[in-house]
mmCIF file as Biopython writes it, N, C-alpha, C and O atoms, coordinates in Angstrom:
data_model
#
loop_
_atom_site.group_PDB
_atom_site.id
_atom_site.type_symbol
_atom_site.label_atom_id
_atom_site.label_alt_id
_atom_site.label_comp_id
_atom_site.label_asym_id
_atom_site.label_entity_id
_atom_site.label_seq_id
_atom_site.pdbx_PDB_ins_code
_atom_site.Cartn_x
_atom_site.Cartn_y
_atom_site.Cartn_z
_atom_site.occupancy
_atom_site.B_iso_or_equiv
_atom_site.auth_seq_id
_atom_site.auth_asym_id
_atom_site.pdbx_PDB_model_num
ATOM 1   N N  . UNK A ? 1  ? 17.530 96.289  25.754 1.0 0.0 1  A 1 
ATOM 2   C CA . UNK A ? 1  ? 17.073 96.064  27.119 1.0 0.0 1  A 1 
ATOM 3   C C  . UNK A ? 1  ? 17.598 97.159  28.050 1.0 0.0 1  A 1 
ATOM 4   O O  . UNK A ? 1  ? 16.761 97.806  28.680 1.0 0.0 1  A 1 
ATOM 5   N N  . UNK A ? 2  ? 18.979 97.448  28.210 1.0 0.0 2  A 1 
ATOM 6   C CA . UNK A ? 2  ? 19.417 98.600  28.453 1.0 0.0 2  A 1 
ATOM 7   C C  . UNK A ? 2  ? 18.641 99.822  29.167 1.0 0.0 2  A 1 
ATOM 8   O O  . UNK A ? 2  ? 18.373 100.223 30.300 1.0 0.0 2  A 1 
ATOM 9   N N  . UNK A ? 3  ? 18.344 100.345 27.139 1.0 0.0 3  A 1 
ATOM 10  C CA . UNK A ? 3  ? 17.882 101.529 27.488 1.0 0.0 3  A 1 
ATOM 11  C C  . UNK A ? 3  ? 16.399 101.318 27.784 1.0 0.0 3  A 1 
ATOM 12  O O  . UNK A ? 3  ? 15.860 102.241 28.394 1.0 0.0 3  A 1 
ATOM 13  N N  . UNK A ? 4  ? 15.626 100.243 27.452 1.0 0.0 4  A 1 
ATOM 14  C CA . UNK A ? 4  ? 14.548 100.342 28.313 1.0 0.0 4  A 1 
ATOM 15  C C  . UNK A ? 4  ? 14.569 100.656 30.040 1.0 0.0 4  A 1 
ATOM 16  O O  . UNK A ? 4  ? 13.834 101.358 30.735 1.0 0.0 4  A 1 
ATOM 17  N N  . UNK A ? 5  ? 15.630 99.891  30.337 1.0 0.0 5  A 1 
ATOM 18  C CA . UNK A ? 5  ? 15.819 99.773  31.900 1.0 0.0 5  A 1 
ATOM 19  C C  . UNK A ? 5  ? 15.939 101.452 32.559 1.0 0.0 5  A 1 
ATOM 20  O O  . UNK A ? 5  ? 15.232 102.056 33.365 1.0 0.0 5  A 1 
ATOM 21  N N  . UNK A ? 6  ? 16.919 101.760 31.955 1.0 0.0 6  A 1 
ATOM 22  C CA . UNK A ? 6  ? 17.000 103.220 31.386 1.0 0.0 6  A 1 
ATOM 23  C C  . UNK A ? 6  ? 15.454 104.203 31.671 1.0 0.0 6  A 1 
ATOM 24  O O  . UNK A ? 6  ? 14.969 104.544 32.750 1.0 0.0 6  A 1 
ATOM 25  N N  . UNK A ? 7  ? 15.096 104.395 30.657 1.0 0.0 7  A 1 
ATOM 26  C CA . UNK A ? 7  ? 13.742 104.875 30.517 1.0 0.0 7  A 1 
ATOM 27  C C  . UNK A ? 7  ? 12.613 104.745 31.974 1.0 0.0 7  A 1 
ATOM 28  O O  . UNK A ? 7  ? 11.758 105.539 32.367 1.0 0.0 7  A 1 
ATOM 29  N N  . UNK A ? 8  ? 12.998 103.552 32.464 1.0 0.0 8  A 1 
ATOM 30  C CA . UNK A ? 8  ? 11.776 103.116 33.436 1.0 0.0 8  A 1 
ATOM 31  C C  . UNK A ? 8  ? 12.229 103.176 34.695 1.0 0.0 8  A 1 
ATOM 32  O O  . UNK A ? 8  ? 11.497 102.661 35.540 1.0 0.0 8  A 1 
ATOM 33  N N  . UNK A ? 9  ? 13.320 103.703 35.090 1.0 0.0 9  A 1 
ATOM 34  C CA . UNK A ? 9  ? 14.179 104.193 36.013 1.0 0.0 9  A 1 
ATOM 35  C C  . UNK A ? 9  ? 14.369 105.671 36.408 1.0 0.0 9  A 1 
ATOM 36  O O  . UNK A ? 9  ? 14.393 106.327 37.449 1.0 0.0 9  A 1 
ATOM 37  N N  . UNK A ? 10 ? 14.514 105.925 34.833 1.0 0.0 10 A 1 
ATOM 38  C CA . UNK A ? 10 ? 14.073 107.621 35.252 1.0 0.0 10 A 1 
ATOM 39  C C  . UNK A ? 10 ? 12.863 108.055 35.120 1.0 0.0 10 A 1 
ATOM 40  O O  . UNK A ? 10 ? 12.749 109.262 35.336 1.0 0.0 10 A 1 
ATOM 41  N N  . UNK A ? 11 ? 11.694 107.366 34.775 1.0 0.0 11 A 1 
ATOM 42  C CA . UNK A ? 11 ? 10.392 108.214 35.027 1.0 0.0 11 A 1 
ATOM 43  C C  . UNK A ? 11 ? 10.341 107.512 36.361 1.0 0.0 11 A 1 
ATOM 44  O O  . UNK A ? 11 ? 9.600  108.261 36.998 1.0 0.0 11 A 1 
ATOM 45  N N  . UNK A ? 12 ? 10.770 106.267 37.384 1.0 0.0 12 A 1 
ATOM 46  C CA . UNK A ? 12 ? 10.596 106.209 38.232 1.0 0.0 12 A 1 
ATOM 47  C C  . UNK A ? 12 ? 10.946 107.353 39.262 1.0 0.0 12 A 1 
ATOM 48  O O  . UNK A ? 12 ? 10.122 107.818 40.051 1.0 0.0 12 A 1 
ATOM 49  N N  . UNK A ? 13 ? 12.436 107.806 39.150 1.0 0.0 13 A 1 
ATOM 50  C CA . UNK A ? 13 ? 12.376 108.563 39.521 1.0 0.0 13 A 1 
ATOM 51  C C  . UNK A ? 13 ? 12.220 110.015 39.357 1.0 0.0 13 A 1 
ATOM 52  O O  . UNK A ? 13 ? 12.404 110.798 40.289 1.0 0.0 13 A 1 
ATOM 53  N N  . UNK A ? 14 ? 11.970 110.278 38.488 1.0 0.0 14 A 1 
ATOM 54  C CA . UNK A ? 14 ? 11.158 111.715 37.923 1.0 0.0 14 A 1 
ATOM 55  C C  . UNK A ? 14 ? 9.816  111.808 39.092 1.0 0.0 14 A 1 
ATOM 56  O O  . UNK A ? 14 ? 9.468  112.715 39.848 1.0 0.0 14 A 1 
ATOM 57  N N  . UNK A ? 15 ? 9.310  110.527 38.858 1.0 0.0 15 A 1 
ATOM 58  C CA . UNK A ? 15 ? 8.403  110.536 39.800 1.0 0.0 15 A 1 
ATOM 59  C C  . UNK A ? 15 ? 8.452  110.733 41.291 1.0 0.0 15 A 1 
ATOM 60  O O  . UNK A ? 15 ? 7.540  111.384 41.803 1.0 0.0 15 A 1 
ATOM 61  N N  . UNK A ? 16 ? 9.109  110.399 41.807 1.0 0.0 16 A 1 
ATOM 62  C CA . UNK A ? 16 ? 9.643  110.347 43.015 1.0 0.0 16 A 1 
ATOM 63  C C  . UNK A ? 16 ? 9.977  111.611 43.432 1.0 0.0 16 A 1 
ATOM 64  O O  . UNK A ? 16 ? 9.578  111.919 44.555 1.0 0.0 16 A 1 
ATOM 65  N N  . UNK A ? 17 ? 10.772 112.632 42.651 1.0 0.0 17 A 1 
ATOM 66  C CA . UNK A ? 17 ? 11.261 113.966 42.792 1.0 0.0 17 A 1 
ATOM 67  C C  . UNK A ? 17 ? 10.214 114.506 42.746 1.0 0.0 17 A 1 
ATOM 68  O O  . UNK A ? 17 ? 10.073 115.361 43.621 1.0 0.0 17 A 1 
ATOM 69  N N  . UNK A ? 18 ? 8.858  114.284 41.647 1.0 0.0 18 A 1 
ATOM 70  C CA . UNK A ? 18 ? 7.247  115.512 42.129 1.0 0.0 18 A 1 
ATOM 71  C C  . UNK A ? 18 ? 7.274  115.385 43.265 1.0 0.0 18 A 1 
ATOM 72  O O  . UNK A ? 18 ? 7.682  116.148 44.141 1.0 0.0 18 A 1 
ATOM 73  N N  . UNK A ? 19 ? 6.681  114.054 43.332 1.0 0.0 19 A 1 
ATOM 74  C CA . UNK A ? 19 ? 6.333  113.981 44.435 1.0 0.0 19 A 1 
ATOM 75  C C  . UNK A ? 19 ? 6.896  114.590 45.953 1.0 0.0 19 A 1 
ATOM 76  O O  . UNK A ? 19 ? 6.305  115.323 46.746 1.0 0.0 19 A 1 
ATOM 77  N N  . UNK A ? 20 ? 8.246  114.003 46.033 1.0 0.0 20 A 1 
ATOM 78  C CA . UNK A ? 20 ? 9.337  114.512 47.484 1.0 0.0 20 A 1 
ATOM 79  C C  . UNK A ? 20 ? 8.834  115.922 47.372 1.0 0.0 20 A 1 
ATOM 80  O O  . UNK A ? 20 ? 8.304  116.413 48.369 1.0 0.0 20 A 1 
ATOM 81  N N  . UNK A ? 21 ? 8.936  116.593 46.328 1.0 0.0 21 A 1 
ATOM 82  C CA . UNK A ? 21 ? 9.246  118.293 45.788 1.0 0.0 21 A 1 
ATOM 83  C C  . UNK A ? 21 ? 7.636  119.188 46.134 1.0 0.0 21 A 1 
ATOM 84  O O  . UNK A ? 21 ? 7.516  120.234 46.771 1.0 0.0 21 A 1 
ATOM 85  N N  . UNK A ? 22 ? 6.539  118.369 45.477 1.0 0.0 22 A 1 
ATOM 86  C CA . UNK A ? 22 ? 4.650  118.397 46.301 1.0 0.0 22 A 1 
ATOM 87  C C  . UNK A ? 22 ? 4.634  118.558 47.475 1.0 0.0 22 A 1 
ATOM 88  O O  . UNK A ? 22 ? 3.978  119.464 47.989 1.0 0.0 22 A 1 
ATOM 89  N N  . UNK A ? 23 ? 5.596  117.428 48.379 1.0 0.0 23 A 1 
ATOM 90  C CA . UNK A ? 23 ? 5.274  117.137 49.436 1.0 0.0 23 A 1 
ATOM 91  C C  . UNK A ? 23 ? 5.708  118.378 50.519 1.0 0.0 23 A 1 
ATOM 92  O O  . UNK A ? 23 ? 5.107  119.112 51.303 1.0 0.0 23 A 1 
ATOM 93  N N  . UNK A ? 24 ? 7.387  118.126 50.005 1.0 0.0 24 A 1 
ATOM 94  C CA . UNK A ? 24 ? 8.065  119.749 50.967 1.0 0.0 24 A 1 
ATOM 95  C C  . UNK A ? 24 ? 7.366  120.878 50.453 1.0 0.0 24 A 1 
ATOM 96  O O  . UNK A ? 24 ? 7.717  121.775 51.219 1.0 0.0 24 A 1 
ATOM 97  N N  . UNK A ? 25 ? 6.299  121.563 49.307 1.0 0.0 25 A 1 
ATOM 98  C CA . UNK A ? 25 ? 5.721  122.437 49.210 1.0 0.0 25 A 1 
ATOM 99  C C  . UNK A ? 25 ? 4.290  122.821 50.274 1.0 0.0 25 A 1 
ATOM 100 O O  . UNK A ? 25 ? 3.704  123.823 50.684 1.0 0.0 25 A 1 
ATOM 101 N N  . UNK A ? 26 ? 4.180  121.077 50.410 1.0 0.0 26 A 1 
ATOM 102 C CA . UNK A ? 26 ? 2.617  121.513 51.501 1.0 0.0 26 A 1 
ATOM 103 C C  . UNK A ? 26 ? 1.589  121.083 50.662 1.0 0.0 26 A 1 
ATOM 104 O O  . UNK A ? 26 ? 0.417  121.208 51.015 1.0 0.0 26 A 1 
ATOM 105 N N  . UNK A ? 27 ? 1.868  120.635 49.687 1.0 0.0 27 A 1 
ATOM 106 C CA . UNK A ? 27 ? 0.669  120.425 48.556 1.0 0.0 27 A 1 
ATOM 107 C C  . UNK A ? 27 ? 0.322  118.521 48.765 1.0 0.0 27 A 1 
ATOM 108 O O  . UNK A ? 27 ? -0.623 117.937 48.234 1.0 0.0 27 A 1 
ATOM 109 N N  . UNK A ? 28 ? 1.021  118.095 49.363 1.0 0.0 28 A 1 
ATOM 110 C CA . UNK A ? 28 ? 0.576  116.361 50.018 1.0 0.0 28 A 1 
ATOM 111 C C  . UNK A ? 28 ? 1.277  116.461 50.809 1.0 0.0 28 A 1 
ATOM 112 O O  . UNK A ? 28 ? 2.492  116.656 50.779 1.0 0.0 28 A 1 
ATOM 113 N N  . UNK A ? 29 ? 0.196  116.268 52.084 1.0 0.0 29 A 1 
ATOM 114 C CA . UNK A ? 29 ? 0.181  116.302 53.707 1.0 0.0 29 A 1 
ATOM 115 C C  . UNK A ? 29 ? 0.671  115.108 53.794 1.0 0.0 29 A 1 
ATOM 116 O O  . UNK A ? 29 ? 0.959  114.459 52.788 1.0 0.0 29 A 1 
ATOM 117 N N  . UNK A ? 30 ? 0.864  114.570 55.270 1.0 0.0 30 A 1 
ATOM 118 C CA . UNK A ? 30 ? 0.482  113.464 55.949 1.0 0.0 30 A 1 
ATOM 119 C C  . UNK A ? 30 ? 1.566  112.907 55.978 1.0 0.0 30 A 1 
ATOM 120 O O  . UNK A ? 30 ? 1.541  111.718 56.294 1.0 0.0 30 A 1 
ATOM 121 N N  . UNK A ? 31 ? 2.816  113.498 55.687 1.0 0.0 31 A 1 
ATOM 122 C CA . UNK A ? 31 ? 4.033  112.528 55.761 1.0 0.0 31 A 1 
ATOM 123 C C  . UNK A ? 31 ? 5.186  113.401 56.363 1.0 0.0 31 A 1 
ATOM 124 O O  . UNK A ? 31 ? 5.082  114.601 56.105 1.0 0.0 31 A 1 
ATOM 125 N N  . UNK A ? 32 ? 6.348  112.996 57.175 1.0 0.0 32 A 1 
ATOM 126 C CA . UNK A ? 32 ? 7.102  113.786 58.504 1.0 0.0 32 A 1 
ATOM 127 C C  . UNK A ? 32 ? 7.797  114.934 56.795 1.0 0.0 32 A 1 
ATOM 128 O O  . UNK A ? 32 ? 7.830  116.116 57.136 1.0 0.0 32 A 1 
ATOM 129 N N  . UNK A ? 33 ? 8.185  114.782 55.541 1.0 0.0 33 A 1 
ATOM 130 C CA . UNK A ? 33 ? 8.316  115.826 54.603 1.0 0.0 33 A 1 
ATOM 131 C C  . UNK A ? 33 ? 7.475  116.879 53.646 1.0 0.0 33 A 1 
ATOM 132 O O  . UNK A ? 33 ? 7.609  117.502 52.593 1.0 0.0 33 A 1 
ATOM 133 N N  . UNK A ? 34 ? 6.356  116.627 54.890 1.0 0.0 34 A 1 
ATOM 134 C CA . UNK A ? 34 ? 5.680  117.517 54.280 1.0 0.0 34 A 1 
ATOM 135 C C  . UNK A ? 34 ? 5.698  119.407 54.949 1.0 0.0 34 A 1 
ATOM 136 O O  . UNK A ? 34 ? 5.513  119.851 56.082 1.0 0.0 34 A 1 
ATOM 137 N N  . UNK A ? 35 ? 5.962  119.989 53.828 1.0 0.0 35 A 1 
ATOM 138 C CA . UNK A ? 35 ? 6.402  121.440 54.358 1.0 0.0 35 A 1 
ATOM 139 C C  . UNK A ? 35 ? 7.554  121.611 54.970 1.0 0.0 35 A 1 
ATOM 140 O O  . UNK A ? 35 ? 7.938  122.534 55.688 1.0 0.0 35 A 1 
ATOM 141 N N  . UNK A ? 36 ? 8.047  120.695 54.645 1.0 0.0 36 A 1 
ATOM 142 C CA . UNK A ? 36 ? 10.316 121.287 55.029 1.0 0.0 36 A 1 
ATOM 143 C C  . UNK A ? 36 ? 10.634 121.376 53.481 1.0 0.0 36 A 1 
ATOM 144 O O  . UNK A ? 36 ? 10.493 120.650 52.497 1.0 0.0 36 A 1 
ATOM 145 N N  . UNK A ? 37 ? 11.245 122.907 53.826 1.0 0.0 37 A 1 
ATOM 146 C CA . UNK A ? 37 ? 12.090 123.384 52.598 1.0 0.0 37 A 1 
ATOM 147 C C  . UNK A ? 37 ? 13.220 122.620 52.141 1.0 0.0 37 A 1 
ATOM 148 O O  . UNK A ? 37 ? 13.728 123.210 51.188 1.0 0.0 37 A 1 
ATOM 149 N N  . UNK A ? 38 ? 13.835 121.537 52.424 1.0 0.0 38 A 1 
ATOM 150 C CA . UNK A ? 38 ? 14.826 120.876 52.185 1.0 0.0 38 A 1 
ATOM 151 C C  . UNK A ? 38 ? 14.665 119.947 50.839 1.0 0.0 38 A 1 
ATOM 152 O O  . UNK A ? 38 ? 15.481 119.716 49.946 1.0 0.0 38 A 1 
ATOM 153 N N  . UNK A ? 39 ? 12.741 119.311 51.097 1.0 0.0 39 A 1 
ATOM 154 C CA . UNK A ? 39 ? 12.103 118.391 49.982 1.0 0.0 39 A 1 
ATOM 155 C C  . UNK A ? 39 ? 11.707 119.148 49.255 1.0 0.0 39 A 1 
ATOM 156 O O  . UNK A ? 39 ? 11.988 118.575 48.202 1.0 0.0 39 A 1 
ATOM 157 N N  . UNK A ? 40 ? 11.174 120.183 48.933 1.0 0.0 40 A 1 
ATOM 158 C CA . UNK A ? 40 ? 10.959 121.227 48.180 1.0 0.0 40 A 1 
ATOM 159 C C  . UNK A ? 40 ? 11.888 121.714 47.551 1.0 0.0 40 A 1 
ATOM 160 O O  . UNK A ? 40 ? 11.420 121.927 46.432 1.0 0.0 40 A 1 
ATOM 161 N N  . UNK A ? 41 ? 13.517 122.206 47.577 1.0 0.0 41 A 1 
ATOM 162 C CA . UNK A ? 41 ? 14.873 122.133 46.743 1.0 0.0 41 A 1 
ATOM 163 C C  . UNK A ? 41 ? 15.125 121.025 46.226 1.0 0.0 41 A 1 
ATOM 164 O O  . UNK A ? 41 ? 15.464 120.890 45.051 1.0 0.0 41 A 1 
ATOM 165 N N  . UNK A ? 42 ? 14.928 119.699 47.407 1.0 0.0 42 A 1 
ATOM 166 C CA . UNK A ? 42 ? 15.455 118.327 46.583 1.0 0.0 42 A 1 
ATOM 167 C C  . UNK A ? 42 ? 15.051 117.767 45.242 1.0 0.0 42 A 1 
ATOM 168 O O  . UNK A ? 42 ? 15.554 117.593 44.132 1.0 0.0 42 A 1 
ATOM 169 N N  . UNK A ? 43 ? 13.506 117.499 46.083 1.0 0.0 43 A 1 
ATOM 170 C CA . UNK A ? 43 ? 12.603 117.011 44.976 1.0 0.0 43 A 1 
ATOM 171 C C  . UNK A ? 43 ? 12.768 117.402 43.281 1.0 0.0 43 A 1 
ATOM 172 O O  . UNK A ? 43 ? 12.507 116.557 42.426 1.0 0.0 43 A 1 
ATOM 173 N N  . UNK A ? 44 ? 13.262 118.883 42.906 1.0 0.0 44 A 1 
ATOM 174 C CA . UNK A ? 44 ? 13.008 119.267 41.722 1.0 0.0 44 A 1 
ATOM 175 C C  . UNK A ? 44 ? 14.348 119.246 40.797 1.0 0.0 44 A 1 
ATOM 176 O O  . UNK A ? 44 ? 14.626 119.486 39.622 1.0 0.0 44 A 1 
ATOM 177 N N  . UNK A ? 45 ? 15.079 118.792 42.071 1.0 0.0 45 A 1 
ATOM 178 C CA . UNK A ? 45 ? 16.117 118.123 41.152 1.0 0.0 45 A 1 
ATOM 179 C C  . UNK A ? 45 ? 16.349 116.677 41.609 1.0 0.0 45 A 1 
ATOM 180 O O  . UNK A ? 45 ? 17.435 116.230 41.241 1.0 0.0 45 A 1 
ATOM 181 N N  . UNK A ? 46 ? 15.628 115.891 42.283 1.0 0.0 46 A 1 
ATOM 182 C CA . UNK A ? 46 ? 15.706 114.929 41.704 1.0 0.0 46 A 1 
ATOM 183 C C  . UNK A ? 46 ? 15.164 114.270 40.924 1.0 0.0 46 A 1 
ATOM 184 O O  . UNK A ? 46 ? 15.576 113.211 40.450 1.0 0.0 46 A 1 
ATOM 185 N N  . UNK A ? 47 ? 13.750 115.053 40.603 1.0 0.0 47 A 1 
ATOM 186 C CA . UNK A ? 47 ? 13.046 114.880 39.115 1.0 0.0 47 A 1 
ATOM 187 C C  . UNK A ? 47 ? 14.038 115.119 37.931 1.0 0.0 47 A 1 
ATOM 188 O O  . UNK A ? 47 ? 14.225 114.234 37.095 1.0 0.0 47 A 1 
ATOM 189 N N  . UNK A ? 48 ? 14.682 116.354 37.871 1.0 0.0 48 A 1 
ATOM 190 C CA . UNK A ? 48 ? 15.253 116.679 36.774 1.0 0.0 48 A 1 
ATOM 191 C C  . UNK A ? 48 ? 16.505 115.580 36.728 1.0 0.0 48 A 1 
ATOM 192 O O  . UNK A ? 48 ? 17.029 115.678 35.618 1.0 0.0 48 A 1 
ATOM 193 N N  . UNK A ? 49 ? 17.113 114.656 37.467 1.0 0.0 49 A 1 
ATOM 194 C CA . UNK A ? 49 ? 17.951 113.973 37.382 1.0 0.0 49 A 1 
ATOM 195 C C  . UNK A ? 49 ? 16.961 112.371 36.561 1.0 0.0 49 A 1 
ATOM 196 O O  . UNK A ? 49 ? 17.479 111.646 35.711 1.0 0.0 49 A 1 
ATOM 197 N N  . UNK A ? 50 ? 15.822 112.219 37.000 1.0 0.0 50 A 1 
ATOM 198 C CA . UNK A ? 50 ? 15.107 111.237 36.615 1.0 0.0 50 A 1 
ATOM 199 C C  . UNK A ? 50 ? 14.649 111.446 35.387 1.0 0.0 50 A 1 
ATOM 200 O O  . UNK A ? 50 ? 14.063 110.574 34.744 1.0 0.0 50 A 1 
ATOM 201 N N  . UNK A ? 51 ? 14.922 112.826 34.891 1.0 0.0 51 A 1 
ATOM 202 C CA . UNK A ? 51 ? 14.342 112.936 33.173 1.0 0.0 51 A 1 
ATOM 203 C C  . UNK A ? 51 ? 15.412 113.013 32.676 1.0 0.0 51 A 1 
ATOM 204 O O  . UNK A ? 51 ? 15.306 112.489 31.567 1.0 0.0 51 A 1 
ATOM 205 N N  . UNK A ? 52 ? 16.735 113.470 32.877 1.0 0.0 52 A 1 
ATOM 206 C CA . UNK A ? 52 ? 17.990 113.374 32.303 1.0 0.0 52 A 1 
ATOM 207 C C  . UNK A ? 52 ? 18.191 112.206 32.182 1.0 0.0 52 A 1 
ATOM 208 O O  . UNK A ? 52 ? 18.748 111.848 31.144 1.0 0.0 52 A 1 
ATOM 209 N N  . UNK A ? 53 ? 17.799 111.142 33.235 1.0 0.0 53 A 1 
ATOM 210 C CA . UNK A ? 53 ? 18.342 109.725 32.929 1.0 0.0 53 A 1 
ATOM 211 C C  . UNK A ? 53 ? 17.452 108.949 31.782 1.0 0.0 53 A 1 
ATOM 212 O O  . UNK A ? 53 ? 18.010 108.146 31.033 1.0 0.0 53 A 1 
ATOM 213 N N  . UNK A ? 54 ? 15.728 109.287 31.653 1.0 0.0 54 A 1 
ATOM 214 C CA . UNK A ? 54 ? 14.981 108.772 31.016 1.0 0.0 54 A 1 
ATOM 215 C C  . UNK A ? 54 ? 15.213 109.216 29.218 1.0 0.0 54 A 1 
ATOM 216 O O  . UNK A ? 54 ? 14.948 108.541 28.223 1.0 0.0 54 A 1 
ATOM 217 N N  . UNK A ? 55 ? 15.769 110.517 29.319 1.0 0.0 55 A 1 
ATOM 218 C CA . UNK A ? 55 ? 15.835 111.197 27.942 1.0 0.0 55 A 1 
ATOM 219 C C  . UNK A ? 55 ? 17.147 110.300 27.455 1.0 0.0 55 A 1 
ATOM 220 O O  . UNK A ? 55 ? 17.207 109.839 26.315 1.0 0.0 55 A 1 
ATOM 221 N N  . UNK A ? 56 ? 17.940 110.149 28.208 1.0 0.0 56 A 1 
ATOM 222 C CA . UNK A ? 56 ? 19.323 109.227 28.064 1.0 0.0 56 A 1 
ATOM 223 C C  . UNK A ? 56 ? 19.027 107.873 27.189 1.0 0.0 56 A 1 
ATOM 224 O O  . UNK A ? 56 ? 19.563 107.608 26.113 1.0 0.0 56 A 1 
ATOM 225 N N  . UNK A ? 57 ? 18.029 107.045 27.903 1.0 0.0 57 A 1 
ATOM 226 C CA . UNK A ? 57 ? 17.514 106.237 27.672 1.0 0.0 57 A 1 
ATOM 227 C C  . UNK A ? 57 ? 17.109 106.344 26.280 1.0 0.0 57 A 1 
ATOM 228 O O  . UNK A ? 57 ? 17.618 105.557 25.483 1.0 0.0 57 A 1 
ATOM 229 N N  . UNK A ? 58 ? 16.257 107.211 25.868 1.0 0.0 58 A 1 
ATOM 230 C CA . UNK A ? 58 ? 16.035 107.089 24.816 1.0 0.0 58 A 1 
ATOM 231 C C  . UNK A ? 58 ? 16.822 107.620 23.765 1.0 0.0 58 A 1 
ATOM 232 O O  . UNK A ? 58 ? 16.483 107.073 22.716 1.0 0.0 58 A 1 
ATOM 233 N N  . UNK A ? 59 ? 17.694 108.418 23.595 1.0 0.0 59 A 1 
ATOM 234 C CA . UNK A ? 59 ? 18.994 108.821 23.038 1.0 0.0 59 A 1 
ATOM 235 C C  . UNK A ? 59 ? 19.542 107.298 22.570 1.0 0.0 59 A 1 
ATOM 236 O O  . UNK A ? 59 ? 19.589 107.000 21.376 1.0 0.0 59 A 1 
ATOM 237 N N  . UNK A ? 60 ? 20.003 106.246 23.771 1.0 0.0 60 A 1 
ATOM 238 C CA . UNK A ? 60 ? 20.833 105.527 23.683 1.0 0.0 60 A 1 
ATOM 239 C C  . UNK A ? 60 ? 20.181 104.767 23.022 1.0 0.0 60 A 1 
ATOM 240 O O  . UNK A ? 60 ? 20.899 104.038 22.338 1.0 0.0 60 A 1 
ATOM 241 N N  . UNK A ? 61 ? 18.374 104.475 22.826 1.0 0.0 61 A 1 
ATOM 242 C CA . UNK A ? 61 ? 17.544 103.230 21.622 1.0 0.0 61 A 1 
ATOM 243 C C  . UNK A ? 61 ? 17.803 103.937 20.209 1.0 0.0 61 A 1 
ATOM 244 O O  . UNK A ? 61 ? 17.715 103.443 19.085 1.0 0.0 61 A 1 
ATOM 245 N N  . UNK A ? 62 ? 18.075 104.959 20.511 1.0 0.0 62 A 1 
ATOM 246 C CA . UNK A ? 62 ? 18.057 105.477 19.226 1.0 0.0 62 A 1 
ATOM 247 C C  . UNK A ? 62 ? 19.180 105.262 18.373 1.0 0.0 62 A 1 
ATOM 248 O O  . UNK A ? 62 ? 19.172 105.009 17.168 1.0 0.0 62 A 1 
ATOM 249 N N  . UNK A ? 63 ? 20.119 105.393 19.127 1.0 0.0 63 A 1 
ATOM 250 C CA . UNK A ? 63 ? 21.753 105.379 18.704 1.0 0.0 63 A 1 
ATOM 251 C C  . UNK A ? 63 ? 22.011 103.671 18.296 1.0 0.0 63 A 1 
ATOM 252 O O  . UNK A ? 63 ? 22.657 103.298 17.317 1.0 0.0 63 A 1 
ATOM 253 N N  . UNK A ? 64 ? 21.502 102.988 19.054 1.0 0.0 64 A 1 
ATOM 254 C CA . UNK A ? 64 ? 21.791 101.350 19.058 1.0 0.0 64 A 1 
ATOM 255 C C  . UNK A ? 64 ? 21.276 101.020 17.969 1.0 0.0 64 A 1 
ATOM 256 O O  . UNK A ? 64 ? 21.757 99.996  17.485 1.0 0.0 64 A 1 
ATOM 257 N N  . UNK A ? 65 ? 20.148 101.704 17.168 1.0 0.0 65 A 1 
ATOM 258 C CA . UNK A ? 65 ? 19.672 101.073 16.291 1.0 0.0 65 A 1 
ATOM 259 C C  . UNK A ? 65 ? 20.279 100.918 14.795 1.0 0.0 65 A 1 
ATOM 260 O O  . UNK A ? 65 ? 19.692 100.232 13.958 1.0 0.0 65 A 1 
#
């Protein structure tokens, strides 16, 4: 259960980091972070923190078994 929780946490936020990271690029309008360089640095690491945690995840089903 764990590492499912795991897994679905970091593609949540994997997701979250395109997106923030799209948004500060200018590439999805319509929101007060769109085109500040700040979401554009953030975003692509907080994706890469959301695949470190998801790859974790699955490391750890693997290991348990």
């Amino acid at each position: 259960m764990k590492s499912g929780l795991l897994i679905v946490v970091g593609t949540l936020i994997a997701v979250a980091g395109i997106v923030f990271g799209l948004q500060g690029l200018g590439y999805i309008g319509g929101s007060v972070m769109s085109g500040v360089t700040f979401w554009a640095v953030l975003g692509p690491l907080i994706a890469l923190t959301g695949i470190a945690l998801a790859v974790f995840g699955v490391r750890y089903r693997r290991s348990a078994r």
